[in-house]
N, C-alpha and C positions, 0 to 999 in steps of 0.2 A: 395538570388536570385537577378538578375538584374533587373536593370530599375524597382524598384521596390519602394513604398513608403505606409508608415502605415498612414491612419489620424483617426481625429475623424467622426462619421459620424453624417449626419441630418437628418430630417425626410423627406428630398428629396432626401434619399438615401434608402428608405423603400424599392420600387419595387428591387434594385439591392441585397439588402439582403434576400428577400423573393426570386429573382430568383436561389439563390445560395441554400438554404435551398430544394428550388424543388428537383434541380438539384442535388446534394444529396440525398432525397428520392428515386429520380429513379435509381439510383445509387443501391442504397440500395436495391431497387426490384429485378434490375438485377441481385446483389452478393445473395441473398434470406434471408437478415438479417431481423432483427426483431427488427428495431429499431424505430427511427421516424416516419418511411412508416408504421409502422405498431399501433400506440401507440395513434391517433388520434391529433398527434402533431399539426398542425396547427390552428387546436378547441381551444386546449389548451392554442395556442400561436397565437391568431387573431391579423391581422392585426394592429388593433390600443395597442398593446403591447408593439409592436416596433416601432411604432411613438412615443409614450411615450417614451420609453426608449431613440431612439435616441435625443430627446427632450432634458433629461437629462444628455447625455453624455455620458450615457454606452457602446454606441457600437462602433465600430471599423473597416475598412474595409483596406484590402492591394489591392493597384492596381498596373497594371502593363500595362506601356504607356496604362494608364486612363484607361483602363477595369480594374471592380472589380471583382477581384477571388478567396477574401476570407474573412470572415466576422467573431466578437467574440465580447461579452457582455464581461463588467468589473464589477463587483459589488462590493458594500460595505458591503454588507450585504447579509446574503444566511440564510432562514429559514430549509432548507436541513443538516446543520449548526447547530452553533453557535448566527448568526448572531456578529460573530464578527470583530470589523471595523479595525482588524489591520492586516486582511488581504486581497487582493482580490479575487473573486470569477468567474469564467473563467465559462460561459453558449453561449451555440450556437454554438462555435467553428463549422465552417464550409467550405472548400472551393471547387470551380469549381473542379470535378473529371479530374487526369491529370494535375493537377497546384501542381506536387511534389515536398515539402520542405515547403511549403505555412503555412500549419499550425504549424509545429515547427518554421519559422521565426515570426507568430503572437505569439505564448506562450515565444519565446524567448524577445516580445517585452512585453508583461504582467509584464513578471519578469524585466525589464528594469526598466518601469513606476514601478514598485511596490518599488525597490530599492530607486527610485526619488524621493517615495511619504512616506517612511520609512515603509514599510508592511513588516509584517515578514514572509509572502511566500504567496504562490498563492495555492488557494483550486477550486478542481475541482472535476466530479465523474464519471462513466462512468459503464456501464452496465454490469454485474455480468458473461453472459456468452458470453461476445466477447472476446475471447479471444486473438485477435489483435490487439484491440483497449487497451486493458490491456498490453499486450506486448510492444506495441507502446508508453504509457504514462511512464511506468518502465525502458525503456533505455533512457527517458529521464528525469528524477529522481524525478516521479510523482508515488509515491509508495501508494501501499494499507492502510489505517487505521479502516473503517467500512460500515455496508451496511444499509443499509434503503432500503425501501419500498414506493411507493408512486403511488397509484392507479394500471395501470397495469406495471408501470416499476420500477423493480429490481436494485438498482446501488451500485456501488462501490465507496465510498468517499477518497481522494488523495490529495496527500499535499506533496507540495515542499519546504524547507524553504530554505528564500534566505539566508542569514545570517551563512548557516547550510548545507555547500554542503553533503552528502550522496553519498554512494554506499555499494553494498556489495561484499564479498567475504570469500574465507572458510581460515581456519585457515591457519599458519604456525609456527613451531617449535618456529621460535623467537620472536611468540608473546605471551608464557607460561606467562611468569613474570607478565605483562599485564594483563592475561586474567587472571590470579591466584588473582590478585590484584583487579581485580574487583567484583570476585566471593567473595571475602573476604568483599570487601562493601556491598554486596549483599545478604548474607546469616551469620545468627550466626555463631560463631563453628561448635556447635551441629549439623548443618542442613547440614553444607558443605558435601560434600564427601571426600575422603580420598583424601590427596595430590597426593598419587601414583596412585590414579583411576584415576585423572585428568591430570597427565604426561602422563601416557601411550596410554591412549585415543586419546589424542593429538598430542603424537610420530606415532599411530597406524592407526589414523584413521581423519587425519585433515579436511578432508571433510565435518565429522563431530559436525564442531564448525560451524557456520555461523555468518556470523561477519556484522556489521555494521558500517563503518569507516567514517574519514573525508581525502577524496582522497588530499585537500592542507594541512594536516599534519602530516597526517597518524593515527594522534588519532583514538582507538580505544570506539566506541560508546557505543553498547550494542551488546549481541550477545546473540544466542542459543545455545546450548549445546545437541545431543540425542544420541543415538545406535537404532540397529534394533533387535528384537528380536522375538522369535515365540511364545510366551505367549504375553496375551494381556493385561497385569495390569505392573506394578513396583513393584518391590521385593526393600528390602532394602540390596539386596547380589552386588546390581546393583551401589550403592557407594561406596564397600568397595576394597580392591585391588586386585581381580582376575575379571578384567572385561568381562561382561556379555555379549556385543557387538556381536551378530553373522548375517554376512554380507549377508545368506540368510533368514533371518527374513523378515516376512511379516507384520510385525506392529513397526510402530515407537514409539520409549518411549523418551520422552524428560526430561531432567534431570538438566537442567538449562536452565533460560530467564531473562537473567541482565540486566540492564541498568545504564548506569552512574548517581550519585545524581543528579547534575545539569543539566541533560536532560533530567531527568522523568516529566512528563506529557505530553510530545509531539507527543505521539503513538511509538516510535518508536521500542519498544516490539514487537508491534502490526501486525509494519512495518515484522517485522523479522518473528511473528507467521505465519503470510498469506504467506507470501514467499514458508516456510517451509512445508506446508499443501500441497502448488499447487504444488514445486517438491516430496510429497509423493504419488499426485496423481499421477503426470504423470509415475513416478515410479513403478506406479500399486500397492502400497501397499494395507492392507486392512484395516488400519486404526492407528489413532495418537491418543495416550494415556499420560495421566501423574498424578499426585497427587499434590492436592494445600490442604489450609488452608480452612474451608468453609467459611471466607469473599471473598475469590478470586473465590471461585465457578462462580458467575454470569458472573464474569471478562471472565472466559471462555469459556461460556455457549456463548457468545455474537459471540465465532469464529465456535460453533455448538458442540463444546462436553456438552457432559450428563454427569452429575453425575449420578453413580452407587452406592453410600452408603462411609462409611466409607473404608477405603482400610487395606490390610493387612502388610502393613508396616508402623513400628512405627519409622522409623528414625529420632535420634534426641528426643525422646524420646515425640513424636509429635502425634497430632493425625490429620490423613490427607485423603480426601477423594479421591476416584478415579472421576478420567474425562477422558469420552473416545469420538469419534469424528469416527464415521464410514465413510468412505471414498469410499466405495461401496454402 
């Protein structure tokens, strides 16, 4: 944006932050969200909050020829969180409705200062059923990890890392070798599926690989793997090599969630799970199924499926329970 400049703010810069925040609210009434305007935000967040805060340096304001039009907290620390300090934690994000680009040039300057200050990304979270504001943080590679709860608002917790560009996209034929290779770190023998279940799949159906890359190198991340089918559990007929994929199926069955050794614990499964739910919603399916181990039960009990007991597939010579995740 022009004529434009990011500083720190003071706490003679309260009024200018609080008229941005209104201003917003009404915003919000007009559109009929259900967000701030409606959540008893300013209760929540009195006046003397952000005098403190600005106090301490959190806050941040972009002005343009000296009118402020947009305003965002930094934190060190997020009990929403971790509270942990090697990241920072983006609250308030705010700007004059009509001052468009405003908040992507403040989050683009977060990540700036976070790179400056050695953080290894920027956490942030945002409300479970805007779906704009979700859209809005995901093209700009502020992806899903988990939701929490917190009085009457619902949110979505999101994490960029700088260090760690992202994106995603669905397969292609010349990434087999690749993606065979990580299915190989990722699973025993026993448990893989047939080599030729997983060529043809991928000859047949690339769409349905979803992949998680690194767009400056092209390394491939972690990805998912599923088919559609009209039964709503997994067979073990579904690994072997007459694949089971049928494209009017109204339930997803997923059949792999890998992630490279040295980037597991970063959500980025997680990342790929929520992705893959919201396009079966929009999809209209009626629901995403699959079978884990039952130490991973909770693991996916946490994205809304239930276990339903033991399952009737013993692949691998395994014993593995079903988890199903109603979508309707």
């Amino acid at each position: 944006m022009e004529n434009t400049e990011i500083v720190a703010a003071s706490a003679a810069d309260v009024d200018a932050i609080l008229e941005i925040i209104r201003a917003r609210m009404d915003w919000m009434d007009q559109k009929g969200l259900f967000q701030w305007n409606a959540t008893d935000y300013l209760t929540c967040y009195p006046r003397s909050y952000f005098e403190e805060g600005a106090d301490r340096g959190d806050f941040y304001l972009m002005k343009q020829r000296g009118q402020v039009i947009a305003e965002m907290a930094l934190f060190e620390k997020d009990g929403r969180w971790d509270d942990d300090p090697a990241y920072f934690y983006v609250h308030h994000l705010a700007t004059l409705p009509g001052c468009s680009g405003a908040g992507v040039e403040m989050l683009r300057f977060a990540e700036h200062l976070g790179r400056k200050r050695k953080k290894r990304g920027i956490r942030l979270d945002s409300a479970v059923d805007n779906e704009a504001l979700a859209a809005y943080y995901e093209a700009l590679g502020y992806f899903a990890l988990s939701t929490f709860t917190e009085g009457a608002y619902e949110g979505m917790r999101r994490v960029k890392y700088l260090g760690l560009p992202l994106a995603f996209r669905a397969a292609r034929q010349t990434d087999l070798e690749e993606l065979w290779q990580l299915e190989e770190l990722c699973f025993p023998p026993q448990e893989r599926c047939l080599r030729k279940n997983f060529e043809r799949r991928l000859a047949l159906w690339p769409e349905h690989f979803l992949l998680l890359f690194r767009p400056d190198t092209g390394r491939i991340c972690a990805f998912l793997s599923d088919i559609y089918a009209e039964q709503a559990e997994l067979t073990d007929a579904m690994f072997t090599e007459a694949v089971q994929h049928d494209p009017a199926g109204k339930n997803l069955v997923v059949l792999g969630l890998n992630t490279c050794t040295d980037l597991r614990g970063r959500g980025l499964a997680s990342m790929l799970m929520r992705r893959r739910i919201a396009q079966a919603r929009r999809a209209g399916l009626h629901r995403c199924v699959l079978t884990c181990h039952g130490f991973l039960a909770p693991y996916y009990a946490s994205f809304g499926y239930v276990c339903k007991g033991i399952s009737q597939s013993v692949w691998g010579g395994e014993t593995w329970y079903d988890m199903v995740l109603e979508l309707r």
